[in-house]
N, C-alpha and C positions, 0 to 999 in steps of 0.2 A: 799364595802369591804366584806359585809357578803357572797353575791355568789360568791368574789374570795376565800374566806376563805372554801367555800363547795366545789369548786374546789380542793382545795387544799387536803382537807378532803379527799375526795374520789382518788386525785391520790395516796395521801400515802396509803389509804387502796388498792390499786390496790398494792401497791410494793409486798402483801403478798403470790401473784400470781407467786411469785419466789419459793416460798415456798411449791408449790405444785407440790408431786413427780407423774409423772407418769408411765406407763408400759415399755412404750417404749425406749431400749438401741441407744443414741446415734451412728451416723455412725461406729466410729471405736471401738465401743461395751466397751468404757471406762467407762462408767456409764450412768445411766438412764436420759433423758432430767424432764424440769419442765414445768408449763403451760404455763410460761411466755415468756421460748422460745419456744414451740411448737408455739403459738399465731403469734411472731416475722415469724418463718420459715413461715409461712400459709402466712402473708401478703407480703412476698420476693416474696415468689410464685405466687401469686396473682397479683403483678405489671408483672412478667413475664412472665406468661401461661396466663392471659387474651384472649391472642390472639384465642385459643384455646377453647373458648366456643362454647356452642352449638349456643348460643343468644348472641349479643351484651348485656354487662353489664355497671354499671356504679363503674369503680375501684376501687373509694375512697370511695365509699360505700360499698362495697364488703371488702374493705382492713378492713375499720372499724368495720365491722362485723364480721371479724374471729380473729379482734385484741378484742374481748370482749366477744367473744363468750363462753367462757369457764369462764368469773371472777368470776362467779356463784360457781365454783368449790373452791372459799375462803373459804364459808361457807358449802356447798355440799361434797367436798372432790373431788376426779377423783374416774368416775367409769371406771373402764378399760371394752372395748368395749365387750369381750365375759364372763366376770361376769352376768350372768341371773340375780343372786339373785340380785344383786346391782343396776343393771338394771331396775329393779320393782318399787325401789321406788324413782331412781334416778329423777323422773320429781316433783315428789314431793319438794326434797329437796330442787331443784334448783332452783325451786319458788319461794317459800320462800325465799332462796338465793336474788333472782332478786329484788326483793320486798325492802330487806334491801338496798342491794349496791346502787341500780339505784334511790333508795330515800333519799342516801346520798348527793345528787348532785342536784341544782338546778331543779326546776323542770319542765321546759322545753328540756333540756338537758338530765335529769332524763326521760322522759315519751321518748325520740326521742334514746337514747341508748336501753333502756328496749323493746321499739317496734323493733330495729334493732334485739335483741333475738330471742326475739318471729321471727321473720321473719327467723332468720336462724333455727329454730326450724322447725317449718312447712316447708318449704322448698317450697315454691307458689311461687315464683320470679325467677325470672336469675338471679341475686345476690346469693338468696339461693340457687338453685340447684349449685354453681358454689364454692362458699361458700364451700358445703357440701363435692363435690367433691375433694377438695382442704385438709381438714379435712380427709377424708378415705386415700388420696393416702398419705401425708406424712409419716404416720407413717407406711403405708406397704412400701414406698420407704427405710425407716432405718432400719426396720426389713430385709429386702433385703441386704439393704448394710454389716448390722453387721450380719451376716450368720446365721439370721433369729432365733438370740438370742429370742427374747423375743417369737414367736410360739414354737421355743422347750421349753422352761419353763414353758409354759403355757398350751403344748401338744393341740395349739390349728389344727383344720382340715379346710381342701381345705371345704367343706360342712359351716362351720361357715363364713368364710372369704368370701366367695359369698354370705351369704344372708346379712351379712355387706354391702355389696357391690353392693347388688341386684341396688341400683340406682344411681348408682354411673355414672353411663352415662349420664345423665339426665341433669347434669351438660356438661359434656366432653365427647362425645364419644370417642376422638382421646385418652384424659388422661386414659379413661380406659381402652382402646385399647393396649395403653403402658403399665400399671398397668397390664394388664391381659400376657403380651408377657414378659416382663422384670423383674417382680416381683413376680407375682405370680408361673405362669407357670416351671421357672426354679429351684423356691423353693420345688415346688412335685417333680420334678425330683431327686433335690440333697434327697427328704427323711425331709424337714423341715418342709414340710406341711404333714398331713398325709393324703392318697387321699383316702376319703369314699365315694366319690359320686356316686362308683357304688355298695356300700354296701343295 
């Protein structure tokens, strides 16, 4: 009963994962999504672009790693991707983060979630680079959809968004391929992105 009770432990603390806002506007730009369903979106995707790797993956491992990938952010917060400053000490916090959450939980369960982290962190697997991939395109896909609300807010540039993206193949050639024709490309044209790469 005591490691169903840690279970239980830790899925309530996962519930607070609703509760963490991020940058990113929903498709039809009605309000920002949370971590909980960006997590959800990442693993739809994940069952259904698989096919799409660069490398044969293994799904329910790849699913489960982008469904946990972020719980770190309970304690850490969301650093939105082109925050420098936030960015600095984001690995710190999240650590730390890792440390409490993934030690709330049995600890076989505990050390095999916490290492799936770490694995999408480093990004050394086909899981992870695929993971990662899966991670960059969502949220340029809604920025996309919702007329690329949160780059004009952000006033973020075509220059920032590529080095985001610098590996974003690595995982998907084909996803970035799309990513680069459908999302990005037509958003400097409309003027949503602002194009400094030949500055």
């Amino acid at each position: 009963m005591e490691r169903l009770e840690q279970q239980f432990r830790f899925i309530l603390e996962a519930d607070k994962e609703k509760k963490i806002g991020r940058q990113t506007w929903l498709s039809d730009g009605s309000r920002k999504e949370n971590d909980a369903e960006h997590a959800w979106h990442l693993a739809l995707m994940t069952i259904l672009l698989s096919e799409h790797a660069n490398e044969p993956i293994d799904v329910l491992k790849t699913v489960t790693m982008v469904l946990i990938h972020d719980i770190v952010e309970i304690d850490a917060g969301d650093t939105y991707a082109y925050d420098a400053e936030g960015q600095a000490t984001a690995h710190q916090r999240e650590q730390q983060a890792a440390e409490r959450l993934f030690g709330m939980l049995p600890p076989d369960q505990g050390e095999k979630l916490k290492a799936l982290w770490v694995e999408f962190e480093e990004r050394k697997t086909p899981e992870a680079r695929f993971a990662r991939t899966m991670d960059n395109c969502q949220p340029m896909m809604l920025n996309s959809a919702s007329d690329g609300k949160s780059w004009v807010e952000h006033s973020v540039r075509l220059s920032q968004v590529l080095k985001r993206n610098a590996r974003s193949a690595e995982g998907s050639e084909v996803i970035w391929n799309h990513m680069l024709e459908n999302y990005i490309k037509p958003n400097v044209e409309l003027g949503r992105l602002a194009d400094d790469t030949a500055e």
